[in-house]
C-alpha positions in Angstrom: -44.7 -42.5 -22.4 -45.9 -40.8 -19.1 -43.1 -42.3 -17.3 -40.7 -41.2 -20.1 -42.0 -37.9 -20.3 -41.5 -37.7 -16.5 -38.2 -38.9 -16.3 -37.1 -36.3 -19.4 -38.7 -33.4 -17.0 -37.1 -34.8 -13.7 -33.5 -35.0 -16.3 -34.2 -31.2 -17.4 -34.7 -30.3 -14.0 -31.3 -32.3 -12.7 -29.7 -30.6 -15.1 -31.1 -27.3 -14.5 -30.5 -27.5 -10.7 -26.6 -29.0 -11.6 -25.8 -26.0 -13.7 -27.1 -24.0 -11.0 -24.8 -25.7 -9.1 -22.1 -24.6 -10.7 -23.1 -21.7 -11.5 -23.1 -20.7 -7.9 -19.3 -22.4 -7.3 -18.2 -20.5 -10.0 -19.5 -17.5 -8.6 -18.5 -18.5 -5.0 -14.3 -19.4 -6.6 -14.5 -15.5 -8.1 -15.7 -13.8 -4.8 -13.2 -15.4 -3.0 -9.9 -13.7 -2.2 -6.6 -15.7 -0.8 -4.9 -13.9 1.9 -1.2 -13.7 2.6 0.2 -12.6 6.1 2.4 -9.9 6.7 4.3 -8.5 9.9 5.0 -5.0 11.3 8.7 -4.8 11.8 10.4 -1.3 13.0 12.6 0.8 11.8 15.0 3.7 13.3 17.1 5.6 11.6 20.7 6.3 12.9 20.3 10.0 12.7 16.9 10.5 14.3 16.3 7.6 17.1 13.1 9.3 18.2 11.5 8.4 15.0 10.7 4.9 14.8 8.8 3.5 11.9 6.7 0.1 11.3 6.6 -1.1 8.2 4.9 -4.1 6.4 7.6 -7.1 5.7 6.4 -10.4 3.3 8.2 -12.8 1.4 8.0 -12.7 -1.7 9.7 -14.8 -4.7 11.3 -12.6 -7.1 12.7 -13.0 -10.7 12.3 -17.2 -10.2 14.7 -17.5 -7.5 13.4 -20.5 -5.9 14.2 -18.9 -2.2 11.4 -16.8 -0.4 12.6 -13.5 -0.1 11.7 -10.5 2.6 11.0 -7.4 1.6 9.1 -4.4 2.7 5.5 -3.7 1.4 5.8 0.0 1.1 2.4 2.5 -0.2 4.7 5.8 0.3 7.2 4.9 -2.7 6.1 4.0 -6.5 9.2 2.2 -7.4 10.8 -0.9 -6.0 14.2 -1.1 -4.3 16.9 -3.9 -4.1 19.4 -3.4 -1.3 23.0 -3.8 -2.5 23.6 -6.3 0.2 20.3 -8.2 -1.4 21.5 -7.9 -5.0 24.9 -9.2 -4.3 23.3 -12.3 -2.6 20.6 -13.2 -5.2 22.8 -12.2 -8.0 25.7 -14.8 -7.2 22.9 -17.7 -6.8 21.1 -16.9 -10.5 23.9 -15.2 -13.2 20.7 -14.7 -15.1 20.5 -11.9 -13.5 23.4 -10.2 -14.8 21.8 -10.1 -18.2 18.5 -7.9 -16.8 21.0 -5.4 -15.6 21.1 -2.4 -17.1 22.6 1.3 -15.8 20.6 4.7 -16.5 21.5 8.0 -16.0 19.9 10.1 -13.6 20.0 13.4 -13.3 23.4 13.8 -10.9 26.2 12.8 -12.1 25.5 9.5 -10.8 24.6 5.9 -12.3 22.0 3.7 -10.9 21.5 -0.1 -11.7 18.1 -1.6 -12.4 17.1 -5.2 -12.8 14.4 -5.1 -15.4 11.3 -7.4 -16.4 11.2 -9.1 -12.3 8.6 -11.1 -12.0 7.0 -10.7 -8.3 4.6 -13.7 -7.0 3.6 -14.7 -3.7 2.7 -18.1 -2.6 2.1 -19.2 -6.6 0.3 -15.9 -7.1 2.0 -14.0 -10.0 1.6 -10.6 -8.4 3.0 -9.2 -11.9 6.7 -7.9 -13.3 8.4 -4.6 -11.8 11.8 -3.1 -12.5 14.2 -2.7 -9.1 16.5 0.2 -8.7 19.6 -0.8 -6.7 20.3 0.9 -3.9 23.6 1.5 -1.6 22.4 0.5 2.3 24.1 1.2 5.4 26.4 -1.0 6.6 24.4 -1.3 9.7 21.1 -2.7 7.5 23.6 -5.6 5.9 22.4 -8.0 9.0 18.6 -7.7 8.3 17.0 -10.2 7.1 14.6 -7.4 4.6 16.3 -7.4 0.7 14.7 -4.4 -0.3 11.0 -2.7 -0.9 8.5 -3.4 -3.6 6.8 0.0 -4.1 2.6 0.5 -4.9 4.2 0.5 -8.6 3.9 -3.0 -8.8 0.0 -3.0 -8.5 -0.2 0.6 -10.5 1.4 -0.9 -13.2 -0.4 -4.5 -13.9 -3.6 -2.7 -12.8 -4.1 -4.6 -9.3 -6.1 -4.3 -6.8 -4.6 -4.4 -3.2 -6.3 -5.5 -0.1 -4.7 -4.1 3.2 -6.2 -5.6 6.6 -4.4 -3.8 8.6 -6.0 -6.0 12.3 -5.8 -9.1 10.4 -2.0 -8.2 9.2 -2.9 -9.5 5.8 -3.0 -8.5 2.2 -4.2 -9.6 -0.8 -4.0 -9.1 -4.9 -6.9 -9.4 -6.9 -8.1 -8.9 -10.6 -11.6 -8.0 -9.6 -12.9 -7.2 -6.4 -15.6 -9.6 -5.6 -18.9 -8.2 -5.4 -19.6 -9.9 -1.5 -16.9 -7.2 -1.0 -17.5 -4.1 -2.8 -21.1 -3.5 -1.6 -19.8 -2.6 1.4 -16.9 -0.7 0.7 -16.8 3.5 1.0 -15.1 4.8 -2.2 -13.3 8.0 -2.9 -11.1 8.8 -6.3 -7.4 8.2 -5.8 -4.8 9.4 -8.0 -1.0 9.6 -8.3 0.8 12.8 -8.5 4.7 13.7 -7.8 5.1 9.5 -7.0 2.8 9.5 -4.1 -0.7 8.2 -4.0 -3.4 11.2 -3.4 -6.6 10.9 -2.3 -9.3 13.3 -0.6 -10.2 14.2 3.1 -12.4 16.5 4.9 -10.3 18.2 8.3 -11.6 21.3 9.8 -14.4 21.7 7.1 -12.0 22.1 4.5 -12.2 19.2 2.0 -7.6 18.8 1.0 -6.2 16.2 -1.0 -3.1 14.2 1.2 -0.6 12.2 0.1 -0.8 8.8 1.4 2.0 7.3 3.7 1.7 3.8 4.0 5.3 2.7 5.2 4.3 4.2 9.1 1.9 3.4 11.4 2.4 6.9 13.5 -1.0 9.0 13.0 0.7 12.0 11.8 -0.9 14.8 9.3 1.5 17.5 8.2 0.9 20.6 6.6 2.7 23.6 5.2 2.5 26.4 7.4 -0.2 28.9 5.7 -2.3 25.5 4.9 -2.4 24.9 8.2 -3.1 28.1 9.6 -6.2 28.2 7.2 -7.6 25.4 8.9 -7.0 25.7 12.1 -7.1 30.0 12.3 -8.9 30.3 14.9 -7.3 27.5 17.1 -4.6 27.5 19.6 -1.3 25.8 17.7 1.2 25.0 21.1 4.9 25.1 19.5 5.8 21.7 19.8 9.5 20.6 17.9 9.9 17.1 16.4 11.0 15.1 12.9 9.1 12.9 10.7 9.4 11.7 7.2 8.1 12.6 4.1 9.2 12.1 0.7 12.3 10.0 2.3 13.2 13.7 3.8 13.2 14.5 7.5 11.4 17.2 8.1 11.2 19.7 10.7 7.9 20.2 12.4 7.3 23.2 14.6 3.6 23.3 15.6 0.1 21.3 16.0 -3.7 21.5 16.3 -4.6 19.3 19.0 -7.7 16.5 18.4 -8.7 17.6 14.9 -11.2 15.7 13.4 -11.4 14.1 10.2 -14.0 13.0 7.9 -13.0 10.6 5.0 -16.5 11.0 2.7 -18.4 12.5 5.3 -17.8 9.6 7.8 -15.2 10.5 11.0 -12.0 8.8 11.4 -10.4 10.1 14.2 -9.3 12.8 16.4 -5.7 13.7 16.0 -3.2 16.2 16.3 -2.4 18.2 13.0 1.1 19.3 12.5 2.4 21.8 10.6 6.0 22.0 8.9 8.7 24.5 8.6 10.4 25.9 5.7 12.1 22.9 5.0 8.9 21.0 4.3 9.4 19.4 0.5 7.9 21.3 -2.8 4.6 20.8 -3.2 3.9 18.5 -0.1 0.3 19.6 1.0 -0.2 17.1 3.7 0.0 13.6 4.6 -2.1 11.0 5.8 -1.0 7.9 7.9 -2.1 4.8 7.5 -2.9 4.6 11.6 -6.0 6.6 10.7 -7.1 3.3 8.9 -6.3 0.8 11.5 -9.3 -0.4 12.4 -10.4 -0.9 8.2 -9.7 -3.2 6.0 -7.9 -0.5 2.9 -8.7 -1.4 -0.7 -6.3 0.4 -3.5 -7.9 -0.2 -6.6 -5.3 1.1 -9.0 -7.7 -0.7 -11.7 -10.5 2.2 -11.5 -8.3 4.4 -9.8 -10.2 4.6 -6.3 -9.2 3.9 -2.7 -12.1 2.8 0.3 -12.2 1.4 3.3 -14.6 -1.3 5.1 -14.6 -2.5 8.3 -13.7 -6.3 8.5 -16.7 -7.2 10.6 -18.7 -6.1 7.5 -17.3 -9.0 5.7 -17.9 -12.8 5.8 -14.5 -14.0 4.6 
């Protein structure tokens, strides 16, 4: 009976130490978080060759064509564009298609097409389902290999969170974000306004919410002019003329701040130069923040709880 009482204890304790076990594997399976490579690829644009801009390029499969596809992983834009020369070729190698097709009216006088009800995955991973406006391209863009954009709508919308390591040039999509993860991370609230993505920063003192530009990697802050001059009032501002984009409009800047610091929750980024904008600069556009101020962090858009941080990758064991 001793020996039988033993061997139920030892069992318990097996069992115990088993569902432990698995208990920990679970836990080890949720906190993990599967990676997918992207590359920086550059742009120009035919009308302004001293602007070049590096963008984030993946493939993707889209609405079950069997075929990776490339397309640009863009933070500046909510929706998600097809290129004509991209719809044309996936179109003719699945008809499906032609049945998710719709035209809308926008406000010109102009139709657009939309494929509705995509689903987007990545290497098995159903990233979720996005509409795609169609748009016209130049002729020059028909040789590139890129079919179009998926815009941060895709994540807003299915309630994703993206991972950006932006050393590592990989990203990732995740339900939850494992806790081996989030004890690290610095948080600040992140909202979307006018289609851009908004969060808060700290330049000059002055605490200013910036639209986000994730598409270029050119650490660039712009301001309208009586913005900046607020900040930077009692600073020299050298007239210094150059184009950048915003809002998918050039815009004309026509002076800077040299080596501004900012703080993003009290914690320095860099020192950069902070431009201001001319009359031309878009309605409403009070600044915006490159994604080169981030380089050296690993970026975490958690459109989930509506919150963007950073963390170093060294700070991580994954």
């Amino acid at each position: 009976m001793k020996n039988l009482l033993t061997c139920l204890t030892i069992g318990v304790c097996l069992s115990g130490n088993m569902n432990s076990a698995a208990s920990n594997a679970t836990g080890e399976a949720q906190n993990k978080v599967n990676w997918h490579k992207f590359e920086w690829h550059t742009q120009t644009n035919n009308y302004f060759h001293d602007t070049p801009n590096q963008v984030m390029v993946a493939n993707f499969h889209v609405g079950g064509i069997p075929e990776v596809q490339t397309f640009i992983l863009t933070l500046s834009n909510p929706f998600s564009l097809l290129y004509d020369y991209g719809y044309d070729n996936m179109v003719y190698r699945n008809p499906a298609f032609a049945t998710r097709t719709e035209s809308v009216q926008r406000i010109s006088t102009m139709r657009e097409q939309v494929l509705r009800d995509l689903e987007i995955s990545i290497n098995r991973q159903l990233l979720g389902e996005d509409n795609m406006r169609i748009i016209t391209t130049e002729e020059s863009a028909r040789e590139n290999r890129i079919k179009g954009e998926l815009g941060f709508g895709l994540f807003h919308r299915n309630r994703k969170i993206l991972l950006i390591d932006n050393q590592g040039e990989r990203f990732a999509s995740v339900e939850e974000l494992p806790a081996s993860i989030e004890q690290h991370v610095l948080f600040v609230p992140m909202k979307v306004e006018a289609g851009l993505l908004v969060i808060p920063v700290t330049i000059a003192g002055r605490e200013t919410e910036m639209f986000f530009d994730g598409s270029s990697r050119p650490a660039l802050v712009v301001f309208q002019n009586r913005t900046f001059r607020q900040i930077v009032s009692t600073r020299e501002a050298p007239e210094k003329l150059m184009h950048v984009t915003m809002q998918n409009e050039f815009v004309e800047l026509k002076g800077f701040a040299p080596e501004i610091t900012m703080l993003f929750k009290g914690m320095p980024l860099a020192d950069y130069n902070v431009y201001h904008s001319g009359e031309r600069a878009p309605s409403g556009i009070r600044g915006k923040i490159s994604q080169a101020f981030f380089r050296d962090y690993i970026m975490i858009f958690d459109y989930k709880n509506e919150r963007f941080g950073i963390v170093k990758p060294e700070d991580l064991n994954h």
